[in-house]
N, C-alpha and C positions, 0 to 999 in steps of 0.2 A: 308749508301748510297753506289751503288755500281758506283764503276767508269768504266766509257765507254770511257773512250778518247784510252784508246790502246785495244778496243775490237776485230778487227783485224787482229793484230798482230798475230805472229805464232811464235811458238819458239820451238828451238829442243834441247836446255839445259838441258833434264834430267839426272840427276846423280845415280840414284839408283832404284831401281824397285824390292820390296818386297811383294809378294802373288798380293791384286789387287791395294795394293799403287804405285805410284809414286812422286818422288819428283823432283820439277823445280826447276832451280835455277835463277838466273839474270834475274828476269823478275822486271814488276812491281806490284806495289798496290795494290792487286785483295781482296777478302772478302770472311768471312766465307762462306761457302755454294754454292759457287759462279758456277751458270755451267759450265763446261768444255767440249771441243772438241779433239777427242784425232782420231788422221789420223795416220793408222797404215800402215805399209810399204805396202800393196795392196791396199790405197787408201779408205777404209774403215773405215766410223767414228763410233766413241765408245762416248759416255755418260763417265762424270765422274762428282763429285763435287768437291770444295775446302773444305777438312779437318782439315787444319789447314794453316796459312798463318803466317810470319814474313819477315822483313825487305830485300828484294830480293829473296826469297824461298816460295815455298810452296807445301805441300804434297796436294795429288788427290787422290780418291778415283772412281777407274774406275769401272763400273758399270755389265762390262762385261768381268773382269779380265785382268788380263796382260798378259796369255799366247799369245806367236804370234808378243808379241811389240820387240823392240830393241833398245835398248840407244840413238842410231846414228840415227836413219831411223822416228823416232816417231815423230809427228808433234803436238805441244798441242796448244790451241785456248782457253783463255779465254773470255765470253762472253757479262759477264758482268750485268747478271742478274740470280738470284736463280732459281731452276729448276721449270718451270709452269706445269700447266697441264690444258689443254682447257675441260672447261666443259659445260657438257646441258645433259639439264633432256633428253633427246633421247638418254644418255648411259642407262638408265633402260632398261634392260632386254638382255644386256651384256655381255661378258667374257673380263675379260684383264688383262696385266701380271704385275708385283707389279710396272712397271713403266708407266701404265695406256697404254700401244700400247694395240690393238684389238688384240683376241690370238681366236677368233670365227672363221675367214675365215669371216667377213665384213668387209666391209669400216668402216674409219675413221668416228665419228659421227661430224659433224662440228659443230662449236662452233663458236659463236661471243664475249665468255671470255675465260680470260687465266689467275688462280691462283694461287699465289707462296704457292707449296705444305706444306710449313711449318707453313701456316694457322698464323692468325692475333691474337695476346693478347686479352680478352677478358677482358673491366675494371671490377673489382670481383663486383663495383657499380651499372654497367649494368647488373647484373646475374639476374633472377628470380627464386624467390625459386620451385624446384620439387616441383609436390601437387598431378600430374594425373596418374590413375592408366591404365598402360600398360598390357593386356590380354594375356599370351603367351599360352592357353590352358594345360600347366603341372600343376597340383593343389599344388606337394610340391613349386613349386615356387610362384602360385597365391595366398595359402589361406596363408602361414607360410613365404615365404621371399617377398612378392609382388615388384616386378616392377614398379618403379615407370618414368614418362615420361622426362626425365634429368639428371637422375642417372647414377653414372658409376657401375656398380654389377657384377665384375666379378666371373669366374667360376673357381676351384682349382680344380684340376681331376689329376689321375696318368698315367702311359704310359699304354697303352694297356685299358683306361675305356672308354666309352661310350660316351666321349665327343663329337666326332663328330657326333653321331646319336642325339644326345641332340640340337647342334648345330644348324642343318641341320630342326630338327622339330621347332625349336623356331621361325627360320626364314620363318618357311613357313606359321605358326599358327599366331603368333605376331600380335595383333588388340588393335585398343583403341577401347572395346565398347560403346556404345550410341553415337558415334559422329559421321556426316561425314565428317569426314577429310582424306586430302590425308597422305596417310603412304607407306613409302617402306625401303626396307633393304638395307644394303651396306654391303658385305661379305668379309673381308681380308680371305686368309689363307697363311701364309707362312710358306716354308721349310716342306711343305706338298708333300707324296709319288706320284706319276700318278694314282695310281688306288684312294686314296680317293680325286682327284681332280674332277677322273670321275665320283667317287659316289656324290660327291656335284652338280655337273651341270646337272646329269642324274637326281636326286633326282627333282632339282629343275624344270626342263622342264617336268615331267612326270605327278609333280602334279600339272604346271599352274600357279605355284608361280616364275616362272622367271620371267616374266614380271614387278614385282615391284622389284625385287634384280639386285643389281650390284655388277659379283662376280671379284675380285681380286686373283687373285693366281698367289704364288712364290710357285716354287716348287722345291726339294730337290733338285736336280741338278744346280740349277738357282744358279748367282752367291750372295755370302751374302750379298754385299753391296745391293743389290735389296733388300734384306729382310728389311733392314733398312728405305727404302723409302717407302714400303708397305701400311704399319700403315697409313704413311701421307699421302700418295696420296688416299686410301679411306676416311679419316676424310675430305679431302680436296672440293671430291666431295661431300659428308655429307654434309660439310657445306653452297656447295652452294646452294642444294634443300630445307635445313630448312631454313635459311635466304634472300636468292634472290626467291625460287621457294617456300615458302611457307607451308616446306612437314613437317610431321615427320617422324623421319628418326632413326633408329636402326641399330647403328652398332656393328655388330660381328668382333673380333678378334682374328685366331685362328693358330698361337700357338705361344703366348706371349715370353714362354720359347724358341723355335729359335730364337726367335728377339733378346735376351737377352744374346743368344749364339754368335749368327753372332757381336754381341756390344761385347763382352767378346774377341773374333777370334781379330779385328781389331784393337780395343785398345791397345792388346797386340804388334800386327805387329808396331804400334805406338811407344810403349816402355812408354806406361802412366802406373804409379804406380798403382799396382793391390791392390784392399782391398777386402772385403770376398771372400773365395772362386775364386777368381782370378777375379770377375769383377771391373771394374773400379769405381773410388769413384762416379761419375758422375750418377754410374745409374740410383736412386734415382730420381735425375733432367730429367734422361732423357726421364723415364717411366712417370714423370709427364707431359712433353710436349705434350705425344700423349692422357694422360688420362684428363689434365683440357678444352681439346676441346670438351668435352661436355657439353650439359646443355641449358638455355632458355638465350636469353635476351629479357630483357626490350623493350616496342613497336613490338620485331617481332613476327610473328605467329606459325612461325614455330618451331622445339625442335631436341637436336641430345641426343640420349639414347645410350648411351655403354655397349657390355656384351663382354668384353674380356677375353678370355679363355687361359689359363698357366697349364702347367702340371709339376707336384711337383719332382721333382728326388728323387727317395726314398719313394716318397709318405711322403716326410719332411717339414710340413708347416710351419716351423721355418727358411726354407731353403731363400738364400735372395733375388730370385722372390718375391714367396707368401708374406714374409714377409714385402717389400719395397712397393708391392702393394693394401696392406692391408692399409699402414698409408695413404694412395693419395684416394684409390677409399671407398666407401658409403655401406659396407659391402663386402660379399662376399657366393656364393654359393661352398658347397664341397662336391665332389663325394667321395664316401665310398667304399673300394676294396672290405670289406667284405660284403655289400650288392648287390654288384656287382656278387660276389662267390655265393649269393643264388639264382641270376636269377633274382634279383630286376632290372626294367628299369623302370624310371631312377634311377641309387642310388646315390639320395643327402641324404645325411648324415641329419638328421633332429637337431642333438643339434650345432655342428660347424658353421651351416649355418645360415646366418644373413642378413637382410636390413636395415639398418640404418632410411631407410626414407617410410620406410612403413608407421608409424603409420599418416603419414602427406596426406598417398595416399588409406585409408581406412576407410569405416565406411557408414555412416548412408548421403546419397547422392551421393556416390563415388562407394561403392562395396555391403555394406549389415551392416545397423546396428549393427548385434552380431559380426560380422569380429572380430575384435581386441580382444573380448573374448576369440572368438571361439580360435583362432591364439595362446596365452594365455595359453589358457587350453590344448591345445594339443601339444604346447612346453614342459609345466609341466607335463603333464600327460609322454608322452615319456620319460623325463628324468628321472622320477620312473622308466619307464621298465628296462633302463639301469641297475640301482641300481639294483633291485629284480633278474635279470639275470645274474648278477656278486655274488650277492649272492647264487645264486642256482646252480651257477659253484663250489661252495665250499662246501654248507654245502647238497644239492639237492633238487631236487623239491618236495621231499614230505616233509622237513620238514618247506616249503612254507606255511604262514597265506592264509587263503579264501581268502584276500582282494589281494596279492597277487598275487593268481592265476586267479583273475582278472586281474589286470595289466597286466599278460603275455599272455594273452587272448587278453586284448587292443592292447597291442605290435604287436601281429602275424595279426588283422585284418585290424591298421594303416599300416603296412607294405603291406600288401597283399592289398590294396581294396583302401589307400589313395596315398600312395608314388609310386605304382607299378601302372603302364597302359602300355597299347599298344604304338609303336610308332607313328602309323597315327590314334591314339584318342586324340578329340582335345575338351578339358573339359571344357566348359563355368564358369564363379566366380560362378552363383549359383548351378550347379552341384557341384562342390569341395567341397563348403559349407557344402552341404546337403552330401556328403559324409563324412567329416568330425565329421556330428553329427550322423552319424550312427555309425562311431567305437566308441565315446564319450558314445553311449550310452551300448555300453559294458560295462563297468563301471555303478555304483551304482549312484543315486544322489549325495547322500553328498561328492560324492570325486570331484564334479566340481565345485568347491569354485571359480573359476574365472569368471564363469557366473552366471548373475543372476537370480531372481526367474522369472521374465517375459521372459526371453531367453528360459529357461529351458520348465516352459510350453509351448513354444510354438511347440519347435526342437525336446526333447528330445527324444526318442523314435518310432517320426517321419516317 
């Protein structure tokens, strides 16, 4: 509970002020998270929250830095409740900045609720299991990592790969089909440059898709503590369209790795003991708050689907982003440099990449009978090519078996014709399928032992 009896009050006891903290002293009682009002010697209010609070003290974290403040002159205002954010479905088709103000040039959208951005526990007994399969028109994600409707399936990419064209097209494609239900997107991006802020909003107005997305951006300049709130203030609105407003809802988060910088920046200023790599031990915890807000509950209609997007330093999946967000989220998609270097778009990596909850969101009423084969045999089949191309890097390709130069034959047409499309080609599940079994059918029969003999007559050669 937060306490309101001195909400009020004003006090100008700050004793220290390091990067965007400050610390009060001789106040009272106040609570984690707690909003802050910070009147700067022009009169001028700032945003901050309560970062940590003990017995007469407490550190704040201002939202819009400390340059400008002054020991003496600074006026702080506890208020006594955690930061809100007014929501309604009429912010669809939006811009706003990671503390949810309008950054369009419109009016405020009004609102008759207001919810504390750090989103409500979720009993694990009211969860419903993912089952529905989510359409994003990319086939390596549709036919080989599918989408499933409650899933968190993030994206593992390097600096400089394709993520944000990947991004940008998922959110514009992203369909459950056979159903008519309402669907729209929620777009974080934080600690993103001005020109790919332009390319996301220009993208989205030009092809018609803004209207169902609500985009959020922090952007490189903006101060870090905003990058912190980003996540939650999108999840926040998330949640109120799939569970009050009845929608499904897919949220993009891009780019996981600043959030986890701008946590790394603060903690420090904090003086909290650093574990890997300098982040704080808390990470862990803290990547799970904004990743277990997704998912179904029991009774509601509505679903929030997470695809949050991190780019690797080093291109090091060991590194302890990817790694910490691996054990929390339901697989993981990973973009490849070297696929990238041939001109592959998109390049997901086809053997690192995984859905945990595909096989639950596939098959025979949901996507296409053979799916799960087909998915199957073209995991295996690629991970020969692997093999036979690591061998023919040593010993060469001619002293390559037939059945071999098959394989690398498979390889060059899954590459070229299954993984590789246009950016604004938007591939239906039975399109992917069917191209699927046209590279399968470069290969001989007998090497598709994971489909059957009714699959095989029917597809094969197709």
């Amino acid at each position: 509970m937060y306490d309101t009896q001195f909400s009020k009050r004003e006090y100008s006891t700050s004793t220290r002020m390091e990067g965007p903290l400050i610390a009060v002293s001789g106040i009272h009682n106040v609570g984690f998270n707690e909003l802050v009002e910070i009147k700067d010697p022009q009169g001028k209010i700032r945003l901050g929250l309560v970062l940590e609070s003990a017995e007469n003290t407490a550190i704040v974290q201002v939202f819009e830095g400390t340059m400008g403040l002054s020991l003496k002159e600074t006026r702080i205002r506890f208020t006594g409740t955690p930061l809100m954010l007014p929501v309604t479905k009429k912010m669809l088709g939006r811009v706003f900045n990671g503390l949810g103000r309008p950054i369009d040039n419109l009016p405020t959208p009004i609102s008759e609720h207001q919810l504390d951005i750090n989103g409500t526990p979720i009993n694990p007994t009211a969860r419903d299991y993912p089952q529905k399969f989510i359409q994003t028109g990319i086939s390596a994600i549709d036919g080989m990592n599918t989408l499933i409707r409650g899933q968190k399936l993030p994206f593992f990419s390097g600096s400089g790969l394709a993520h944000n064209k990947l991004a940008a097209q998922i959110a514009r494609q992203a369909t459950i089909p056979g159903e008519n239900t309402n669907f729209a997107v929620v777009f974080a991006a934080m600690g993103i440059k001005y020109d790919v802020a332009r390319f996301f909003i220009r993208n989205f107005e030009e092809s018609g898709a803004l209207e169902n997305v609500i985009l959020f951006l922090n952007l490189a300049d903006n101060p870090p503590i905003e990058r912190l709130v980003t996540p939650r203030t999108a999840l926040t609105i998330a949640e109120h369209l799939a569970f009050n407003e009845n929608m499904h809802v897919l949220v993009i988060m891009t780019d996981m790795s600043n959030y986890c910088e701008s946590l790394r920046e603060i903690s420090t200023l904090r003086g909290d003991i650093p574990s890997r790599k300098g982040y704080p031990g808390y990470l862990y915890s803290d990547l799970a708050q904004i990743f277990e807000r997704a998912g179904i509950i029991k009774g509601k209609k509505g679903s929030i689907t997470q695809m949050p997007i991190l780019t690797m330093p080093n291109d090091d999946i060991t590194h302890p982003i990817p790694d910490l967000t691996g054990y929390i989220t339901e697989g993981q998609i990973v973009l490849e440099r070297e696929l990238s270097q041939r001109g592959i778009y998109p390049p997901i990596a086809g053997l690192p990449s995984l859905s945990r909850l595909m096989k639950d969101g596939i098959g025979e009423g949901m996507t296409r009978k053979d799916h799960p084969h087909l998915a199957s045999q073209l995991f295996s089949a690629y991970s020969r090519v692997k093999d036979v191309r690591a061998l023919a890097s040593v010993i060469g390709q001619e002293e390559l078996t037939p059945i071999d130069h098959r394989y690398l034959q498979f390889g060059d047409a899954f590459e070229k014709d299954f993984l590789s499309q246009k950016e604004d080609e938007n591939r239906d599940i039975e399109t992917t399928l069917n191209i699927g079994w046209d590279v399968l059918s470069v290969l001989p029969k007998e090497e598709l032992y994971r489909m059957n003999e009714e699959e095989i007559n029917k597809f094969y050669g197709k």
